[in-house]
GUKE-516468 format. One record per residue (C-alpha): residue in one letter; x, y, z. Coordinates in nm, 4 decimals, padded with zeros to 6 digits. Layout:
   res         px         py         pz
     A          X          Y          Z
...
This chain:
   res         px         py         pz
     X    02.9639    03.9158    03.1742
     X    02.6608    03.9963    03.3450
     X    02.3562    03.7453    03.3924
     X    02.1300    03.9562    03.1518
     X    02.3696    03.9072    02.8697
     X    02.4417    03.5440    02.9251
     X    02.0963    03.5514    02.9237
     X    02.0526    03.6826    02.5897
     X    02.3781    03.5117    02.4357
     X    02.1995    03.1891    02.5724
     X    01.8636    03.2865    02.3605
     X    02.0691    03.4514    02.0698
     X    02.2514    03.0379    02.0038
     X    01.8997    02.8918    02.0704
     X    01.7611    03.1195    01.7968
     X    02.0303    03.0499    01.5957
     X    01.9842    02.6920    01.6242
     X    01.6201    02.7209    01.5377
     X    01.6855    02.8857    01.2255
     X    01.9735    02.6364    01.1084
     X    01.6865    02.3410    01.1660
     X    01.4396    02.5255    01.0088
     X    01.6886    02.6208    00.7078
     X    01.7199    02.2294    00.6521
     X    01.3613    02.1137    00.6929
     X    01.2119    01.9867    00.3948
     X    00.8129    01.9324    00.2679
     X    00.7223    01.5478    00.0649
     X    00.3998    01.4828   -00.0795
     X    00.3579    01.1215   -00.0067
     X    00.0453    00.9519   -00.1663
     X   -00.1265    00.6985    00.0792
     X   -00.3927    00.4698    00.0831
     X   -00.6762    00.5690    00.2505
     X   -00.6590    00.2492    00.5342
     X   -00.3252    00.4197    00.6569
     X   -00.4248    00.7569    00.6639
     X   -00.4549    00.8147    01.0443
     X   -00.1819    00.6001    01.0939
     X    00.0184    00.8284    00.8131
     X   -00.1005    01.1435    00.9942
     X    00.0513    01.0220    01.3206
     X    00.3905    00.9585    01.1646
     X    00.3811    01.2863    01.0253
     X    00.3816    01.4353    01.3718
     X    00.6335    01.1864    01.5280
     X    00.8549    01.2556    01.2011
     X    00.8140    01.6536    01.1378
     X    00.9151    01.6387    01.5944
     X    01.2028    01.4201    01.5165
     X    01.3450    01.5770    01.1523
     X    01.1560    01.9233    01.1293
     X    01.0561    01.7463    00.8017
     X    00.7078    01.7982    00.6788
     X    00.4805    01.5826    00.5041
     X    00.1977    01.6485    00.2564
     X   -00.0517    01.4164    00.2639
     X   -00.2934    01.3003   -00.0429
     X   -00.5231    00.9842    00.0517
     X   -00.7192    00.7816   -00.1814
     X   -00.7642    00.3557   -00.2903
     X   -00.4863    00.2531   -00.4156
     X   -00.5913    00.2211   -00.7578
     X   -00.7229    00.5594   -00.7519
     X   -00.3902    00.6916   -00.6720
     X   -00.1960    00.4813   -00.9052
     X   -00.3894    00.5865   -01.1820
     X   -00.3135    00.9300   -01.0948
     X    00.0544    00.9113   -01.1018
     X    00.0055    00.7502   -01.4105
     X   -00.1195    01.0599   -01.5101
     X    00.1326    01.2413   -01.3415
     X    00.0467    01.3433   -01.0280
     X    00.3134    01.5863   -00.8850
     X    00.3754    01.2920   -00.5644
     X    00.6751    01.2027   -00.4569
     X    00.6276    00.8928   -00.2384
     X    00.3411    00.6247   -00.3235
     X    00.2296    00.3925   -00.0209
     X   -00.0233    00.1381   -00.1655
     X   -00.2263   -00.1435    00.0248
     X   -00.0291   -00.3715   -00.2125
     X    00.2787   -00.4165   -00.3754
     X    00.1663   -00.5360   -00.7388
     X    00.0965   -00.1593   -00.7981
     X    00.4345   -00.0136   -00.6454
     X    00.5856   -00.2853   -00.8890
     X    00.4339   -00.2142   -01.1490
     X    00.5548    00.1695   -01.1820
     X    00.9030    00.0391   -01.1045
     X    00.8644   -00.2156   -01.3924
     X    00.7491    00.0865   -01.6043
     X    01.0500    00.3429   -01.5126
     X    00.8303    00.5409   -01.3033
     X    00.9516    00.4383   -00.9567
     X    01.2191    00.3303   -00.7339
     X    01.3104    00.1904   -00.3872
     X    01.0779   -00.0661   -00.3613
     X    01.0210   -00.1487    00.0725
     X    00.7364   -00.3537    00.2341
     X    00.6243   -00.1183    00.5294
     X    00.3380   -00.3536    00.7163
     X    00.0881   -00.5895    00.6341
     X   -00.3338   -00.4942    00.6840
     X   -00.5166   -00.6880    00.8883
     X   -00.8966   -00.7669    00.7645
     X   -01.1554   -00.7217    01.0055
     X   -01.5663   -00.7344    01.0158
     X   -01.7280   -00.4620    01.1808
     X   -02.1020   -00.5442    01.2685
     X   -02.4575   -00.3378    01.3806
     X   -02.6822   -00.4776    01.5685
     X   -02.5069   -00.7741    01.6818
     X   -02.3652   -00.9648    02.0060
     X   -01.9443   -01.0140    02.0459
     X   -02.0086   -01.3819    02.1192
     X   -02.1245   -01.5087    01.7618
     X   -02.0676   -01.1202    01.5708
     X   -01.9232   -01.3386    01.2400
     X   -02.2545   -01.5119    01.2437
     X   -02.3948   -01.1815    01.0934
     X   -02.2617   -01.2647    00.7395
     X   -02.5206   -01.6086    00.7331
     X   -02.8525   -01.4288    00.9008
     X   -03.1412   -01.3242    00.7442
     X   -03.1249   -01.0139    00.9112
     X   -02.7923   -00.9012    00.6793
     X   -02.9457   -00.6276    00.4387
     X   -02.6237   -00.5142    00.3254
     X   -02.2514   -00.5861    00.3712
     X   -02.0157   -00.3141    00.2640
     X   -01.6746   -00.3527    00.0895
     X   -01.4275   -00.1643   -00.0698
     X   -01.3961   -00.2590   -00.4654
     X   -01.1708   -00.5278   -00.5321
     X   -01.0668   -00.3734   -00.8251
     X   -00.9748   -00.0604   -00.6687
     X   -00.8487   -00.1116   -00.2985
     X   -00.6646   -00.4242   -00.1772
     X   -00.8540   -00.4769    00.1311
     X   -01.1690   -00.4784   -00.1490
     X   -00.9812   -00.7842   -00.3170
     X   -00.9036   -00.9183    00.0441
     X   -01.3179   -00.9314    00.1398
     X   -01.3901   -01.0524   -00.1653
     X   -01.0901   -01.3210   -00.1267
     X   -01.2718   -01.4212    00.2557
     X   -01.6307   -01.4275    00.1015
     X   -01.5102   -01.6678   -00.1549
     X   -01.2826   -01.9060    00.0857
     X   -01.6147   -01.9079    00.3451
     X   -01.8065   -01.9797    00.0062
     X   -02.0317   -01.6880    00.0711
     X   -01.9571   -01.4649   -00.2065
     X   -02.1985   -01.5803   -00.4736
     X   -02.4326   -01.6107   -00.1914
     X   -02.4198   -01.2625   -00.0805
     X   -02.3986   -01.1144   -00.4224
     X   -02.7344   -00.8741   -00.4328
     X   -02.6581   -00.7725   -00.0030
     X   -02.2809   -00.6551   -00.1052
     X   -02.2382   -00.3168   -00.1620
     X   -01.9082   -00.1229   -00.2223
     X   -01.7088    00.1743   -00.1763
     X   -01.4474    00.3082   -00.3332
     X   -01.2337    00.2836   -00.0848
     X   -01.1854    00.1155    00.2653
     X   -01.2844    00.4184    00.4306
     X   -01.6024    00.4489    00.2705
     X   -01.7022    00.0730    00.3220
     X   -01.6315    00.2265    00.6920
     X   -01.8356    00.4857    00.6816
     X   -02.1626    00.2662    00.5547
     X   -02.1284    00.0521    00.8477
     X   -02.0738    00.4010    01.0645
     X   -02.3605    00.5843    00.9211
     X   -02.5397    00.2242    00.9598
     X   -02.6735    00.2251    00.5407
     X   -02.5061   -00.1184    00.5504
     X   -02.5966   -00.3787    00.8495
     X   -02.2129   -00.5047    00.8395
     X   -01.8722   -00.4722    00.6728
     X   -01.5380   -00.5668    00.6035
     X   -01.3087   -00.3309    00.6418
     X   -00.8993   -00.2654    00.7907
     X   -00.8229   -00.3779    01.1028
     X   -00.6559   -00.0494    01.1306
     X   -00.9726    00.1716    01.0835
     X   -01.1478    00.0051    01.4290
     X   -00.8056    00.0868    01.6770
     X   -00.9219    00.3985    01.7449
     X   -01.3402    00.3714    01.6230
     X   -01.5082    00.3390    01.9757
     X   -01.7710    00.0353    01.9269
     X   -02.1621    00.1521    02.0237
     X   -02.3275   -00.0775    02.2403
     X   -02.4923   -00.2112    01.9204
     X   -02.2013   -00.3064    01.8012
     X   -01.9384   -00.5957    01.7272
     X   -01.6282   -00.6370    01.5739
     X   -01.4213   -00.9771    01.4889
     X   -01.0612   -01.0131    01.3048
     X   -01.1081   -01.2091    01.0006
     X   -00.8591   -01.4733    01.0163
     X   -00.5657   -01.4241    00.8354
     X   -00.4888   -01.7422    00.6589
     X   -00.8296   -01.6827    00.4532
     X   -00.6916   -01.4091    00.2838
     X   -00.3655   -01.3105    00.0651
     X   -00.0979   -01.1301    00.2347
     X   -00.2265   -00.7934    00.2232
     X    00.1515   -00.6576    00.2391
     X    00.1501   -00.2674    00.1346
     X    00.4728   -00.1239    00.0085
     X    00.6094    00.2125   -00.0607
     X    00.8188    00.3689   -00.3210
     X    00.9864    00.6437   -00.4006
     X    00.8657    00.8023   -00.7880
     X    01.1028    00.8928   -01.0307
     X    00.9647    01.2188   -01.1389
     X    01.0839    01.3137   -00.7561
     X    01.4318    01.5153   -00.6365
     X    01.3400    01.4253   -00.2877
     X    01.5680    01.1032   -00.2386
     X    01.7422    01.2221    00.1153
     X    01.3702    01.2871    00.2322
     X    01.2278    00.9560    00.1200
     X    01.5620    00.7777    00.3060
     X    01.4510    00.9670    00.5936
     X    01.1072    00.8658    00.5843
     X    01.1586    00.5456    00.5608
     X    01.4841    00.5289    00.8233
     X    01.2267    00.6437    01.0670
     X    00.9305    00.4235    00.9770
     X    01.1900    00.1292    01.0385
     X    01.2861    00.2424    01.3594
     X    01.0978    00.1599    01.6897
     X    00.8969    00.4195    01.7517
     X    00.8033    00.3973    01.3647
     X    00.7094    00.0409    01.4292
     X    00.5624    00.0344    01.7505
     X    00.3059    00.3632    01.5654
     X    00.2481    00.1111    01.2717
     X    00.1380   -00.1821    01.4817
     X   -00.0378    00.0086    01.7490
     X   -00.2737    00.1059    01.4598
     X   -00.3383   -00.2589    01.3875
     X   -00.1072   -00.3750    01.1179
     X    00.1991   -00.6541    01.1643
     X    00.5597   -00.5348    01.0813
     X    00.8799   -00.6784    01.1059
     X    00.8832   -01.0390    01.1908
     X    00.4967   -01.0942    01.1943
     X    00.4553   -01.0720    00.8142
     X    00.5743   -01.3887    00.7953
């Protein structure tokens, strides 16, 4: 046979072979709370290179999102900053397959302020306003609120504290400097590039519940192999290693 039709044999198999992967790629919406978002974006690529598998993404709080499959949101994964939520819609009939895939870290981003003494921020005069998410909403709301109130500063702060309803928008006041400081994920500075205005510190993590965030897979879904896959690969190393690159502990540290 001559070169020029091993040639094309060679691309006919490879075309082949594209088609078969393509013929068993699949598409899950997953639901995610809006601290994991980039990080959820980034497993997306690794996964859809790995699997061919895509994944829609939908990003909100928590509670926003659990209210909405409540309401019966077409999703067919939910990844909360919690796990009394993914609980609750397994206690309800409305989920299964229940994991713990990392645990938020709580962190205070600062304007205006020097790295030696940035936490000092939260007892100056010169705080006007501290953003958080709302504890009633978004876990890492419930976590600030949980630090304020072990440092005894909550009451204190009451009329500076100002909240979003989400993580990422308690972010973006701090970005857009509306608030002088905030707490926000650990995971949302990785990749933020600090001015030369500003400060960040890692709230320390005994003066807060375990923010542990869990997934699950809802029952409304026919996507089971998918959601196995998913998580298979978010267990993996190179799942892991993404996860706590982006600033959250897995494995071993949550304990």
């Amino acid at each position: 046979m001559s070169r020029f039709s091993w040639s094309k044999l060679s691309l006919v198999c490879l075309m082949g072979l594209l088609i078969s992967i393509s013929s068993q790629a699949g598409r899950i919406h997953v639901a995610v709370a809006s601290n994991f978002m980039v990080t959820m974006q980034q497993l997306a690529t690794a996964f859809k290179t790995k699997t061919g598998h895509d994944l829609i993404i939908s990003s909100g709080s928590t509670g926003q999102l659990y209210a909405q499959i409540k309401q019966g949101a077409p999703y067919d994964v939910y990844m909360a900053a919690d796990v009394y939520r993914p609980q609750l819609l397994i206690d309800t009939g409305l989920a299964t397959q229940l994991h713990t895939y990392a645990r938020g870290q709580l962190a205070l981003l600062v304007n205006q302020q020097s790295a030696a003494d940035c936490q000092s921020i939260l007892t100056a005069d010169k705080l006007q306003y501290l953003a958080i998410a709302n504890p009633e909403l978004a876990p890492y709301g419930l976590a600030a609120k949980q630090f304020l109130e072990y440092s005894q500063l909550w009451t204190t702060l009451s009329e500076q504290i100002v909240m979003g309803e989400n993580v990422s928008q308690a972010m973006h006041m701090v970005v857009s400097k509306n608030a002088t400081a905030g707490l926000v994920a650990q995971s949302l500075l990785v990749k933020h590039p600090l001015t030369v205005t500003q400060c960040q510190w890692l709230v320390p993590i005994d003066s807060y519940a375990p923010m542990n965030q869990a997934m699950v897979l809802l029952s409304q879904s026919k996507k089971v192999k998918l959601y196995n896959e998913l998580l298979s690969f978010m267990q993996s190393k190179q799942g892991k290693d993404l996860i706590q690159n982006n600033g959250y502990l897995v494995g071993k540290q949550h304990d």
